[in-house]
C-alpha distance (Angstrom), angle and dihedral (degrees) to the residues before:
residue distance angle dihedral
X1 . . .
X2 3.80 . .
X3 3.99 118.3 .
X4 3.53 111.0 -122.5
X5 3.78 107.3 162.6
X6 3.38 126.7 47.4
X7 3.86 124.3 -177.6
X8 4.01 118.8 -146.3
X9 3.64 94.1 -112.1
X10 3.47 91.5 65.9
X11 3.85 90.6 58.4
X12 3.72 130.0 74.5
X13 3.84 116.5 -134.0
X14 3.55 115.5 -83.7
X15 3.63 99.2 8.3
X16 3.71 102.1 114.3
X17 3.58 99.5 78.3
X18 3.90 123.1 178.9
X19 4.32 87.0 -116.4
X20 3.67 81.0 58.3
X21 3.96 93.5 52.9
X22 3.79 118.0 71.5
X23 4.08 115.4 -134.0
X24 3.90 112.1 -90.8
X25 3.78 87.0 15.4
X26 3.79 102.3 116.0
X27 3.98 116.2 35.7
X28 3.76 131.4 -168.0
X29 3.87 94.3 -94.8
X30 4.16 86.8 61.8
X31 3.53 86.6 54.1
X32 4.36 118.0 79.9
X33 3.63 118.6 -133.6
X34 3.96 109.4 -87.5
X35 3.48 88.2 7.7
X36 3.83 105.2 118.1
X37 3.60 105.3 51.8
X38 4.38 133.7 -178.4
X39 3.69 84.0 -91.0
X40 3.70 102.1 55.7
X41 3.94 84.9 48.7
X42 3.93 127.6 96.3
X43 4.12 98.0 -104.4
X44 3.79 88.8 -23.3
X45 4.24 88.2 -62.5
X46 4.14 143.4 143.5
X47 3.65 110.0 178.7
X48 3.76 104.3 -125.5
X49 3.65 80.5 -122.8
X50 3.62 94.5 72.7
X51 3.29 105.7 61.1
X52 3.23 135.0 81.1
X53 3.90 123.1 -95.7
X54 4.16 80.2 -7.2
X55 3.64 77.2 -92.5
X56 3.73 139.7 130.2
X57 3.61 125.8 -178.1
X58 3.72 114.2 -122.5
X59 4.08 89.7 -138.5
X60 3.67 74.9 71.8
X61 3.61 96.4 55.1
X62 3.82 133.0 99.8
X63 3.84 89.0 -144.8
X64 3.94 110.9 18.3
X65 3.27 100.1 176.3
X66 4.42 143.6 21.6
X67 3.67 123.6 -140.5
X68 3.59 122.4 -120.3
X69 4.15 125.3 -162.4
X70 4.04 78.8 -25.6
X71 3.83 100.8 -46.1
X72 3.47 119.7 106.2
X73 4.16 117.6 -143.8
X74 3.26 127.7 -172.3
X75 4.00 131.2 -102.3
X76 3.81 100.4 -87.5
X77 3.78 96.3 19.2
X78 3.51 129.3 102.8
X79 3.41 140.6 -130.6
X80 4.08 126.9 -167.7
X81 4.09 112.7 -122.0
X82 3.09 116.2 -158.2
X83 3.79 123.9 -176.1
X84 3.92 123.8 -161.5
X85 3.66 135.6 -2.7
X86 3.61 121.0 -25.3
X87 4.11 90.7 -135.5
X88 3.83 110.4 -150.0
X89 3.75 137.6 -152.6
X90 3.76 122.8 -81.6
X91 3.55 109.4 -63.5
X92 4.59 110.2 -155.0
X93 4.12 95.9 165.2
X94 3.80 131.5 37.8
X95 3.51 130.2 -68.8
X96 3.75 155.0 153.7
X97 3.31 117.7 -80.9
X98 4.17 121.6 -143.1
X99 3.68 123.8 -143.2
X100 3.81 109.9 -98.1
X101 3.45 101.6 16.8
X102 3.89 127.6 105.2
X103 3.84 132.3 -140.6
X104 3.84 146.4 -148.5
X105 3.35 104.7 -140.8
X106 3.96 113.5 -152.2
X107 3.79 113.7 -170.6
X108 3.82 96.5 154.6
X109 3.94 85.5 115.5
X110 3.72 97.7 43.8
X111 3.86 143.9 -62.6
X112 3.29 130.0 -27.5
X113 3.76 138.1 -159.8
X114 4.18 114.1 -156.0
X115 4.30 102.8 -164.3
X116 3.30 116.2 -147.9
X117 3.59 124.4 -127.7
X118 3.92 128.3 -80.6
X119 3.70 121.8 -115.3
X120 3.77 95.5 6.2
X121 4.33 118.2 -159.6
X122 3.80 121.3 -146.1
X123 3.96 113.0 -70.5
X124 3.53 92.5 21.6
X125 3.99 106.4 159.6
X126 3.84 135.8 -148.8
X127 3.61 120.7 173.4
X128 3.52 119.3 -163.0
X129 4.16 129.9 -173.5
X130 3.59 132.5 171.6
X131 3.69 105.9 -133.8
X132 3.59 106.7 180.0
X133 3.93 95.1 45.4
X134 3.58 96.0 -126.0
X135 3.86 101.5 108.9
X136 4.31 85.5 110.7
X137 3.98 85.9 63.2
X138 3.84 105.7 30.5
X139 4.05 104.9 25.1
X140 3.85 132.4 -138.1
X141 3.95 114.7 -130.9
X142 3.39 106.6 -153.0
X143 4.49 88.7 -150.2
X144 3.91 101.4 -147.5
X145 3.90 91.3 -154.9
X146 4.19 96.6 -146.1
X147 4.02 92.6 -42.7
X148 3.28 125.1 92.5
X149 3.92 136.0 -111.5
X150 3.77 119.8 -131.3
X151 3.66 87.9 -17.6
X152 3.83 90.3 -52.1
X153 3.75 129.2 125.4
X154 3.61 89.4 -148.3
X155 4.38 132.3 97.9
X156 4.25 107.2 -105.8
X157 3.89 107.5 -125.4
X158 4.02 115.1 -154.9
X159 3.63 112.9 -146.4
X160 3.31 99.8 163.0
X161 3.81 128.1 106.2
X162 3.30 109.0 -125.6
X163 3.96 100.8 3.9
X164 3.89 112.5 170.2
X165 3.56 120.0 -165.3
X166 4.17 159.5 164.4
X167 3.70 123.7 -153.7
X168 3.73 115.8 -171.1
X169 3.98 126.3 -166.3
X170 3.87 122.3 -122.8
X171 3.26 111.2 155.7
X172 4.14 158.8 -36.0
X173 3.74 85.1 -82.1
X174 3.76 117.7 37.7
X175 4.48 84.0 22.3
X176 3.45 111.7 -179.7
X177 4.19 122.3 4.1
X178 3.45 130.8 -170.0
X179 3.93 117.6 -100.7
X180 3.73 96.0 -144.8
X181 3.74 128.5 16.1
């Protein structure tokens, strides 16, 4: 009669080695629910190899996922980085400005008011630059859109030629700030 079931009391400590266990031989229904643990592993390894699909499901993982910028993604998902300003085409009439992007502002045919975004989040960005130097003529509004500027319930009008700038949001109070002054 073959043995097929051994209980642990009928094993010494240690004597089951994996040289002692053929390959395929013991499968993840023999094996209890927290049962094989780091310590009971070969320096705390499974060659990919050995399991199944060379997949593990990240419901069975201690840490399933990582955080990135503040948003966490699972193992074997992906996530798009992006670093810097996303700089967009010329802009010549008004317009409503998204967080992280940049702008050419063109106001060689008259003013122009750039809104800023609704319901900003901390370290929101909008750059703004006045490309064709004639913000002293034909103004740029900076449009506060219900939060304030600098701490300021008030629009921010650019008269400057060539002005070049970052505002970044904080809060309800203080709003948006500039970067750089």
């Amino acid at each position: 009669m073959a043995l097929t079931k051994v209980t642990t009391s009928g094993l010494a400590d240690d004597s089951v080695t994996s040289a002692k266990v053929s390959d395929g031989v013991i499968s993840a229904a023999d094996v209890a629910d927290g049962t094989l643990t780091n310590a009971k592993l070969v320096d705390g390894t499974i060659e990919n190899g050995k399991i199944a699909d060379s997949t593990i499901a990240n419901a069975k993982l201690v840490n399933s996922s990582v955080t990135v910028n503040g948003s966490s993604v699972a193992l074997g998902g992906s996530v798009e980085i992006s670093a810097g300003t996303a700089w967009q085409t010329e802009k010549t009439t008004s317009f409503t400005a998204v967080a992280g992007e940049g702008y050419f502002v063109n106001t060689t045919s008259g003013a122009i008011t750039v809104t800023l975004p609704a319901s900003p989040s901390l370290g929101d960005e909008v750059s703004i630059i006045d490309a064709s130097a004639t913000a002293d003529t034909n103004n740029i509004t900076v449009g506060r859109n219900s939060e304030n500027i600098q701490g300021s319930a008030a629009d921010l009008t650019i008269s400057t030629e060539r002005a070049a700038f970052t505002l970044v949001y904080f809060n309800a109070t203080q709003g948006w700030l500039l970067k750089d002054k």
